[in-house]
TORKOL-4160 file (C-alpha; in steps of 0.2 Angstrom, whole numbers, padded with zeros to 4 digits, m for minus):
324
<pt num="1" X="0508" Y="0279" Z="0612"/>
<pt num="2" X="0513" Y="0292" Z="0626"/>
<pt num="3" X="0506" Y="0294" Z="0645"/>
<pt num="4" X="0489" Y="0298" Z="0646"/>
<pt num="5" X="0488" Y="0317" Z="0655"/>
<pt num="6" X="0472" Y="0326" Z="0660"/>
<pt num="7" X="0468" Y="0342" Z="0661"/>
<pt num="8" X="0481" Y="0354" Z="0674"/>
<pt num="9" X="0468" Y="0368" Z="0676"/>
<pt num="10" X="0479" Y="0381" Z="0672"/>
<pt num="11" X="0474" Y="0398" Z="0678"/>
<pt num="12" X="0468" Y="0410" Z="0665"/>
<pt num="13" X="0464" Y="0426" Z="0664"/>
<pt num="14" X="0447" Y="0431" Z="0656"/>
<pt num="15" X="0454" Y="0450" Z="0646"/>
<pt num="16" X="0438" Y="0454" Z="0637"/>
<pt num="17" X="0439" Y="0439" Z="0629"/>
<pt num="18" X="0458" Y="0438" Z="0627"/>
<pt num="19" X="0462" Y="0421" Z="0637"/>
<pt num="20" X="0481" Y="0420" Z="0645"/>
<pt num="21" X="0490" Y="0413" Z="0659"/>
<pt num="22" X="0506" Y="0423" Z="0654"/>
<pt num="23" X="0514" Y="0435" Z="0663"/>
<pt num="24" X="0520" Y="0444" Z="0647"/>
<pt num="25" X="0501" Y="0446" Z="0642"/>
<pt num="26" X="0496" Y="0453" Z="0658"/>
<pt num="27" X="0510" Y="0465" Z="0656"/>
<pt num="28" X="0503" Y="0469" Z="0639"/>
<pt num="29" X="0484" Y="0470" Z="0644"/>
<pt num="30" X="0494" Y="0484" Z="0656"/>
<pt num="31" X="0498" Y="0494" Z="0642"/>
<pt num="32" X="0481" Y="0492" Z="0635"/>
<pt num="33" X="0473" Y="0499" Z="0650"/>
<pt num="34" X="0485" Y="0516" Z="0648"/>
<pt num="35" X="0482" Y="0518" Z="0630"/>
<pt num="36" X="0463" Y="0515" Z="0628"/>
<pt num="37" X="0456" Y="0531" Z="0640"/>
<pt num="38" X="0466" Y="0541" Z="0627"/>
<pt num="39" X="0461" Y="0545" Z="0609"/>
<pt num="40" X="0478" Y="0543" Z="0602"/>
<pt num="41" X="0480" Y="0532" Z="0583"/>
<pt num="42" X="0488" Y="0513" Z="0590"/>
<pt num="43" X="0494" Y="0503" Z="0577"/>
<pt num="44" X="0491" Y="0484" Z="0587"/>
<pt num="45" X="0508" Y="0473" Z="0577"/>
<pt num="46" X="0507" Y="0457" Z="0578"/>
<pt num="47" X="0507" Y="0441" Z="0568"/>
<pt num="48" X="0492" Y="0432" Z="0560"/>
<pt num="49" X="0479" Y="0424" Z="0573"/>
<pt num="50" X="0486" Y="0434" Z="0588"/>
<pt num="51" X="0469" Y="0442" Z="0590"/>
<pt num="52" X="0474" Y="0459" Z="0583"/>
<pt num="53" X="0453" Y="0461" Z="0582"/>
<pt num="54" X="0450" Y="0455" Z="0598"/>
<pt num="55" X="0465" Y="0468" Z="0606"/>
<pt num="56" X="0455" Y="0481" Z="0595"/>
<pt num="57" X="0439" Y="0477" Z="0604"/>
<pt num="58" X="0446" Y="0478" Z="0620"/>
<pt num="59" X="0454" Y="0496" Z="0618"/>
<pt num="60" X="0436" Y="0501" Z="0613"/>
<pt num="61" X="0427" Y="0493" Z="0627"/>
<pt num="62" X="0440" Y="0503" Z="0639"/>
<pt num="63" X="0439" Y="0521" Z="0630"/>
<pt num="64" X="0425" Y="0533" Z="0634"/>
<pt num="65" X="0420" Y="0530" Z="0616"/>
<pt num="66" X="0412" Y="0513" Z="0623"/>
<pt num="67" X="0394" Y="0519" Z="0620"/>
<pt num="68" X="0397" Y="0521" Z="0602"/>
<pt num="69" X="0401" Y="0510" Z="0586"/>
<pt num="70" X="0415" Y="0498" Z="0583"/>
<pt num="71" X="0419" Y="0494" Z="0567"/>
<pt num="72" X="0432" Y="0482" Z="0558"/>
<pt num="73" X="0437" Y="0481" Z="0540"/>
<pt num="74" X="0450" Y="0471" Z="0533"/>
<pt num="75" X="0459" Y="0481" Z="0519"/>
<pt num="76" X="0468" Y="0468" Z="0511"/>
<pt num="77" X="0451" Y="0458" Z="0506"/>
<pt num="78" X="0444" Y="0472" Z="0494"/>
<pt num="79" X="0447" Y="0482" Z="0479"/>
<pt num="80" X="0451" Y="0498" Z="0479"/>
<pt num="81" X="0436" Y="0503" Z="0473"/>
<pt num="82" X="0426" Y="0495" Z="0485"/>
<pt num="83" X="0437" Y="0499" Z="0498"/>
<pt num="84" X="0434" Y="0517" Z="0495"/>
<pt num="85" X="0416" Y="0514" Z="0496"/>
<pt num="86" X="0417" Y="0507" Z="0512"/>
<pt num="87" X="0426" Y="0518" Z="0520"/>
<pt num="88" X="0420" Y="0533" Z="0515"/>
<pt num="89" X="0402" Y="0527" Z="0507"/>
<pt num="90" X="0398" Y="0533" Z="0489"/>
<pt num="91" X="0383" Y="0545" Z="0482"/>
<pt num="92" X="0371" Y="0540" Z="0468"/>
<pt num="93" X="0380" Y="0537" Z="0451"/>
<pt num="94" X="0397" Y="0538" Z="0458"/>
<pt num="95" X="0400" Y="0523" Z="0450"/>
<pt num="96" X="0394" Y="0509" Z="0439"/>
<pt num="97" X="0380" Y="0498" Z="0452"/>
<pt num="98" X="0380" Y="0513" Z="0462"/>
<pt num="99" X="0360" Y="0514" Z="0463"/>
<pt num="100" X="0358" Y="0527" Z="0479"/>
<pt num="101" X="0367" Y="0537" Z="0492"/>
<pt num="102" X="0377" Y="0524" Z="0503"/>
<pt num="103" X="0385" Y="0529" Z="0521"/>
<pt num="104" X="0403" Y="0524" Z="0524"/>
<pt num="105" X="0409" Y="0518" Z="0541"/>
<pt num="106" X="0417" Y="0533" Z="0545"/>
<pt num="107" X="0399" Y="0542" Z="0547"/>
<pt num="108" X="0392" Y="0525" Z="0555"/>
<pt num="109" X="0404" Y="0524" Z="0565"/>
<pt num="110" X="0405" Y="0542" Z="0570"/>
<pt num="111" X="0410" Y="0547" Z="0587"/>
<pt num="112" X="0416" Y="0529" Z="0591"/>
<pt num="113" X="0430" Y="0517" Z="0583"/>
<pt num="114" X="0436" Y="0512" Z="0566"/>
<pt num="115" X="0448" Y="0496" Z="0568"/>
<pt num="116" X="0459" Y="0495" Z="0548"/>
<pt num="117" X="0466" Y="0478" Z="0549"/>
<pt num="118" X="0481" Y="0476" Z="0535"/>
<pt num="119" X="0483" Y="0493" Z="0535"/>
<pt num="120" X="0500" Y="0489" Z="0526"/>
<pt num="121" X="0489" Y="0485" Z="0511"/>
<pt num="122" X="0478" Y="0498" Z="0508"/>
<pt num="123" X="0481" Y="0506" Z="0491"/>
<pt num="124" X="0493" Y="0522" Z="0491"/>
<pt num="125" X="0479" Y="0532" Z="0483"/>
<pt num="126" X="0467" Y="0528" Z="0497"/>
<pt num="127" X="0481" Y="0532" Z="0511"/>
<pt num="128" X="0480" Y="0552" Z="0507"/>
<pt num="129" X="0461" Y="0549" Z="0510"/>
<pt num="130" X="0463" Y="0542" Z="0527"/>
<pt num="131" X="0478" Y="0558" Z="0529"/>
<pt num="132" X="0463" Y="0569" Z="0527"/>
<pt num="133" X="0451" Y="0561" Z="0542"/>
<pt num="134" X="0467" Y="0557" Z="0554"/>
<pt num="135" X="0471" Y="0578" Z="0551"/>
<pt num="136" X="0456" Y="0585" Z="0549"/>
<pt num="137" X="0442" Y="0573" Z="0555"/>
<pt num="138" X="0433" Y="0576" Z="0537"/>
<pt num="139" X="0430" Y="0566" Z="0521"/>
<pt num="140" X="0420" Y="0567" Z="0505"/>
<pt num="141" X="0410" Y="0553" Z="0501"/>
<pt num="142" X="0415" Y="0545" Z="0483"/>
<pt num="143" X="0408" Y="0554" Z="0469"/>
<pt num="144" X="0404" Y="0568" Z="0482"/>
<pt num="145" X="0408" Y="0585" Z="0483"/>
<pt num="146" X="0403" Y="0593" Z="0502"/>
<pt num="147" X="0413" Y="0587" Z="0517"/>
<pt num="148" X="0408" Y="0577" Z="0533"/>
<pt num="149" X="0413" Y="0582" Z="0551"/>
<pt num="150" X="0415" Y="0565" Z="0560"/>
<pt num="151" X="0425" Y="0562" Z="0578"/>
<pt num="152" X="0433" Y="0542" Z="0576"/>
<pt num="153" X="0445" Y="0535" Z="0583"/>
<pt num="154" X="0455" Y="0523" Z="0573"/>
<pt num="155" X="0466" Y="0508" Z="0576"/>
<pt num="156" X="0474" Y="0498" Z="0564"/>
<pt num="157" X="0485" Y="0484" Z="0564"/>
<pt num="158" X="0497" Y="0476" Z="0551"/>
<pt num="159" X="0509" Y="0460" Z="0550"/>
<pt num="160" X="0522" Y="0470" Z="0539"/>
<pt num="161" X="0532" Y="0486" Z="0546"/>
<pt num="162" X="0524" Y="0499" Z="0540"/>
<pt num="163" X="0541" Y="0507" Z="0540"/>
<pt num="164" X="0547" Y="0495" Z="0527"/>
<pt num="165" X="0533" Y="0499" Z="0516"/>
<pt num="166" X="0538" Y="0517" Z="0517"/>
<pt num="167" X="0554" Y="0513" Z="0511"/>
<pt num="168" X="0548" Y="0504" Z="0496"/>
<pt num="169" X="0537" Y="0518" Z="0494"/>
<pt num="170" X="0520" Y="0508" Z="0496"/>
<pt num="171" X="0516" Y="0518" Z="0510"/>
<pt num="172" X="0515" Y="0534" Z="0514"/>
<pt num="173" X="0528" Y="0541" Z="0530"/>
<pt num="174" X="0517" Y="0555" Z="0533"/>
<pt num="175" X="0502" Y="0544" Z="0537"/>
<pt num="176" X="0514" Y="0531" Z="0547"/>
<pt num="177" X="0516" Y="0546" Z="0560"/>
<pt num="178" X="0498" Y="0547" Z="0562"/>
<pt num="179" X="0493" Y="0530" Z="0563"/>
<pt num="180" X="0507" Y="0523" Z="0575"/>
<pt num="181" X="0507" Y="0537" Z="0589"/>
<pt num="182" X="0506" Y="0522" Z="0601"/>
<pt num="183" X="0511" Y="0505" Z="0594"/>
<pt num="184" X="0509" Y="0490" Z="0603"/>
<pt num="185" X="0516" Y="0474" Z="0599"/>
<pt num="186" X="0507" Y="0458" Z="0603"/>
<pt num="187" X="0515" Y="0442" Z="0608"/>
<pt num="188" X="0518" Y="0427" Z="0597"/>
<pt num="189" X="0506" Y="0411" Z="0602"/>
<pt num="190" X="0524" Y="0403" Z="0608"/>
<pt num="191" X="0529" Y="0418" Z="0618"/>
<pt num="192" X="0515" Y="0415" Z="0631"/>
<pt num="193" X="0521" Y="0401" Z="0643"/>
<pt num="194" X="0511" Y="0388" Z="0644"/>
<pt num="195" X="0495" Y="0395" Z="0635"/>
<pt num="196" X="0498" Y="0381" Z="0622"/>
<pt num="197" X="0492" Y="0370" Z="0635"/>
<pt num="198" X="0479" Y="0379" Z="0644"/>
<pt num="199" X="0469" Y="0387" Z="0628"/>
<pt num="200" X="0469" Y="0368" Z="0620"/>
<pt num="201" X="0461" Y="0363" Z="0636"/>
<pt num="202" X="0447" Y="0376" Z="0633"/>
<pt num="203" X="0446" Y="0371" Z="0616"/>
<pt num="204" X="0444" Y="0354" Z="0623"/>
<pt num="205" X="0431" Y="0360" Z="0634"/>
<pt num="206" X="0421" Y="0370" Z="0623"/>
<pt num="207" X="0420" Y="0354" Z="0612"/>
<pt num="208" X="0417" Y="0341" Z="0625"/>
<pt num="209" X="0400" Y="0356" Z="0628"/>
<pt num="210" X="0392" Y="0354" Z="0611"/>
<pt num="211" X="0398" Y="0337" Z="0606"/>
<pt num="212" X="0386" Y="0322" Z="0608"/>
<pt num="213" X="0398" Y="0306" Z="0601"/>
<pt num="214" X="0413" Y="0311" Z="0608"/>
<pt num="215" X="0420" Y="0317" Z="0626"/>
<pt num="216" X="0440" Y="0321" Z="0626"/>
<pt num="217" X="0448" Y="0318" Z="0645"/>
<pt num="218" X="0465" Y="0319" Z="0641"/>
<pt num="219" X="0478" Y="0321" Z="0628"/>
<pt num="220" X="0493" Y="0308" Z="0625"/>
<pt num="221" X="0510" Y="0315" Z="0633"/>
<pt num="222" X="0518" Y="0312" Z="0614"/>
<pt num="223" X="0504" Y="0323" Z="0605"/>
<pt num="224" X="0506" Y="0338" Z="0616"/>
<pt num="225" X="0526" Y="0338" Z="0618"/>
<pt num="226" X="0524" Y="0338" Z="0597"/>
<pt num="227" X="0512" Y="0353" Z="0601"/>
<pt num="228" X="0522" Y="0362" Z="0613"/>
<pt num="229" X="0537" Y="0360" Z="0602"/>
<pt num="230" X="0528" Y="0366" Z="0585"/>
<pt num="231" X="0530" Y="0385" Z="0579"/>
<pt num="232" X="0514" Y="0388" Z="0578"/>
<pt num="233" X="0514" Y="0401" Z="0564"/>
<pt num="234" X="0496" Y="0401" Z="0562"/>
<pt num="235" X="0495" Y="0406" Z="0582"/>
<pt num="236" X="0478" Y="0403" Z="0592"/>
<pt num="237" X="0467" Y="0401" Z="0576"/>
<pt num="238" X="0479" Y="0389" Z="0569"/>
<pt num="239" X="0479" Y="0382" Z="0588"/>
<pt num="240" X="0461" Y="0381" Z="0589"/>
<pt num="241" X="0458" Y="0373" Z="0570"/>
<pt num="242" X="0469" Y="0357" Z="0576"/>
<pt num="243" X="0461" Y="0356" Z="0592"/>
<pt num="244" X="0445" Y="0353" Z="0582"/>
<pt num="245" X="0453" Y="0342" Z="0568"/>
<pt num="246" X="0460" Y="0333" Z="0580"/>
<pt num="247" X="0443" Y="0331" Z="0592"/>
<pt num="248" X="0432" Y="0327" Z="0576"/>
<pt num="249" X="0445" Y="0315" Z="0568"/>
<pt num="250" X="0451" Y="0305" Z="0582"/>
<pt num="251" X="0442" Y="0292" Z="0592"/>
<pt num="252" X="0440" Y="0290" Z="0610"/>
<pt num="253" X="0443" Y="0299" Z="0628"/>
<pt num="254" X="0462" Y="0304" Z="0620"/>
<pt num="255" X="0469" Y="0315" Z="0608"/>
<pt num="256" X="0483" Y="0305" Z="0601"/>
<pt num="257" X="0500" Y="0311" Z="0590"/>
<pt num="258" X="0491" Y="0304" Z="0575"/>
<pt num="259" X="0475" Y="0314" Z="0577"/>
<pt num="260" X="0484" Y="0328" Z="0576"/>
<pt num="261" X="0487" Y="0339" Z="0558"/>
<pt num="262" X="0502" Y="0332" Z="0547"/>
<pt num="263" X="0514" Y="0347" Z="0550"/>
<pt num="264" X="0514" Y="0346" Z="0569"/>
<pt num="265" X="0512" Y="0324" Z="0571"/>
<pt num="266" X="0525" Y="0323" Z="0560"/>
<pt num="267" X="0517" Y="0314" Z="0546"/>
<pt num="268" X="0526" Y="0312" Z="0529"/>
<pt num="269" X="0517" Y="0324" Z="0517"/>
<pt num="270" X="0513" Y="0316" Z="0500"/>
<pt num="271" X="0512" Y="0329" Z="0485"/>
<pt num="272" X="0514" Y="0318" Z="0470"/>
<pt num="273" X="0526" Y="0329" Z="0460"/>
<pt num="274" X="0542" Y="0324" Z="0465"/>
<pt num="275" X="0553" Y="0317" Z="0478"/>
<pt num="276" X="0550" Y="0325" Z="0495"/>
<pt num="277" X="0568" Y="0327" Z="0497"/>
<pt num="278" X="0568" Y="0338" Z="0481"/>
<pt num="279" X="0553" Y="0350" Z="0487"/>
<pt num="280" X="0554" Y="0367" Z="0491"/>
<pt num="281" X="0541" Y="0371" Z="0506"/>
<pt num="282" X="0537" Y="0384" Z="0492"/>
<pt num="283" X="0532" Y="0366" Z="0483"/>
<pt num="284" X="0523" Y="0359" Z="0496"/>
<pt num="285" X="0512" Y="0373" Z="0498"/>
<pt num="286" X="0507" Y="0375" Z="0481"/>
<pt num="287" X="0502" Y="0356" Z="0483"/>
<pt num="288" X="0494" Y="0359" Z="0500"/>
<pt num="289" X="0485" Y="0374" Z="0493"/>
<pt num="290" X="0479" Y="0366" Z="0477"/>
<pt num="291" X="0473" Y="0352" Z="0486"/>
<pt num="292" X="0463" Y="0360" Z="0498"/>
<pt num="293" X="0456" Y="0368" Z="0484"/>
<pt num="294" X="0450" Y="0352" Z="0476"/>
<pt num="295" X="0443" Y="0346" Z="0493"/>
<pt num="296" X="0433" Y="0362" Z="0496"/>
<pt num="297" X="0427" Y="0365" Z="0479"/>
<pt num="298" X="0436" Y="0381" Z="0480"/>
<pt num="299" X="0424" Y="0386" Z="0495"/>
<pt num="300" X="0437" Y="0400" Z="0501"/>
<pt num="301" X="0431" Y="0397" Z="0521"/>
<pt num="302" X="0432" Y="0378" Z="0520"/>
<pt num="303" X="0448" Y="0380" Z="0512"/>
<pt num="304" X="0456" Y="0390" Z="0529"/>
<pt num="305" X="0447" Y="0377" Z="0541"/>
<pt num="306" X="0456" Y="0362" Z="0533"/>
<pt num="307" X="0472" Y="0372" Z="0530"/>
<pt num="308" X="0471" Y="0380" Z="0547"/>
<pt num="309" X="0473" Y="0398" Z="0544"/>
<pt num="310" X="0461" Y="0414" Z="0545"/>
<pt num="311" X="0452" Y="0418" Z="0527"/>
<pt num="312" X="0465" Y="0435" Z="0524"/>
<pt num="313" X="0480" Y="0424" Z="0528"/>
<pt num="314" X="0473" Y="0411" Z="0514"/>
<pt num="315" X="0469" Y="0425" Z="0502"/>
<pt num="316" X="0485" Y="0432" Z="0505"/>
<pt num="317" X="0493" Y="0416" Z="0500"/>
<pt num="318" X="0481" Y="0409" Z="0486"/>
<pt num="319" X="0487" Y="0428" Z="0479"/>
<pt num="320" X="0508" Y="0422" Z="0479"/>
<pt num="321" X="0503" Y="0406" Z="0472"/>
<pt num="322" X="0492" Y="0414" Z="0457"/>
<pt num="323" X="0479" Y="0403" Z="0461"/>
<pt num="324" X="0462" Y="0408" Z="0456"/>
């Protein structure tokens, strides 16, 4: 059992909503603060639980668009088809269901902002739809044949380089040139100092405010060296998923090593196929996956709560492991 250390009230900055008490975020919330007044395309890169969305947000709330709607869709959680009616909204009889005219977030969200999350994974077909409204700031509603003036702004962001999927020819190049005019790439959770520290204080905090059994005062010297050393590739949703495993799990005024998840306290993982020795980390996925699945009844968002890890980046996953 390590030292007992309290809270080091590191100084944060509050970025509309964007927490940090690194430098290189600062010098990132910089670049936001050039690019947002402008109505140029940004693609925001960056891995999974960054805060793409939140980044997004902030762009919006700094533009002259501010008085106007922001929207986010994620493209990789749909179907084409319904992807298309989202986007672009569908008239009566377009399609099978399709009971009445329906408005797409392009007209809703006329005159303001449009945020395509997993842009990488939006279906070639529908790409040459998005070409039109990026050129020409028009579309036609599915099943429709008159056009629609609008004035958006999009942002996208993607995990994947859009520049490999255009060499794979899943994406096309013509619509990368419009969507990346200014990209910006977000730092990694373990790229920002010591906000591993300072944002599981304020995860601490926020659950020390709502909880009545249990108040959390400090954390043990071994569980945060395991913390500060882990990769993290989850970043600050992952981060914020222990923090409340460990705060709901554990007992007393200390997180401990052992309150923490498996994969950062070092815990032997048990699967019950085969020597661990003899496992893939493909292996123990599957196993993780499938038994999560069992515990959550299938439940997709209880699913990314115990496995730690946002609903698209579990979907994404449950999709390489065929399991359905």
């Amino acid at each position: 059992m390590g030292q007992k250390l309290a809270n080091p009230e590191i100084e944060m900055v509050n970025f509309h909503g964007i927490l940090t008490s690194s430098k290189k975020m600062e010098h990132f919330f910089e670049l936001i603060k050039r690019a947002a007044p402008t109505d140029a395309s940004i693609l925001i890169r960056g891995d999974t639980g960054t805060g793409k969305e939140l980044v997004a947000r902030a762009i919006h709330e700094l533009s002259h668009r501010n008085q106007k709607p922001f929207r986010a869709i994620n493209c990789a959680t749909l179907s084409a088809e319904l992807l298309v009616s989202e986007l672009f909204g569908h008239v009566k009889g377009a399609f099978t269901g399709a009971i009445s005219n329906r408005e797409g977030l392009f007209k809703i969200v006329d005159g303001g902002t449009l945020f395509l999350d997993e842009l990488a994974e939006m279906p070639i077909d529908i790409q040459a739809r998005l070409l039109r409204v990026l050129q020409e700031q028009m579309f036609v509603p599915m099943g429709g044949s008159n056009p629609i003036k609008v004035n958006v702004r999009i942002l996208s962001a993607t995990l994947r380089s859009l520049r490999d999927g255009v060499d794979k020819g899943t994406f096309r190049a013509d619509l990368m040139y419009r969507v990346r005019v200014l990209p910006l790439f977000l730092p990694k959770l373990t790229e920002r100092g010591r906000d591993i520290e300072a944002l599981t204080w304020h995860f601490l905090e926020q659950l020390n405010a709502k909880s009545r059994s249990r108040k959390v005062s400090y954390i043990s010297s071994d569980a945060l060296d395991a913390m500060m050393s882990y990769s993290w590739p989850g970043n600050i949703r992952e981060l914020q998923n222990v923090v409340e495993y460990a705060f709901i799990l554990g007992q007393g005024d200390c997180i401990e090593l052992h309150d923490l998840t498996p994969e950062i306290s070092g815990e032997r993982i048990v699967t019950g196929v085969q020597p661990e020795s003899a496992q893939t980390a493909w292996d123990i996925e599957h196993e993780q996956l499938l038994e999560a699945y069992r515990k959550s009844r299938g439940k997709r968002e209880d699913m990314a709560h115990l496995l730690g890890m946002s609903r698209t980046t579990l979907w994404r996953k449950l999709k390489e492991h065929q399991i359905t």
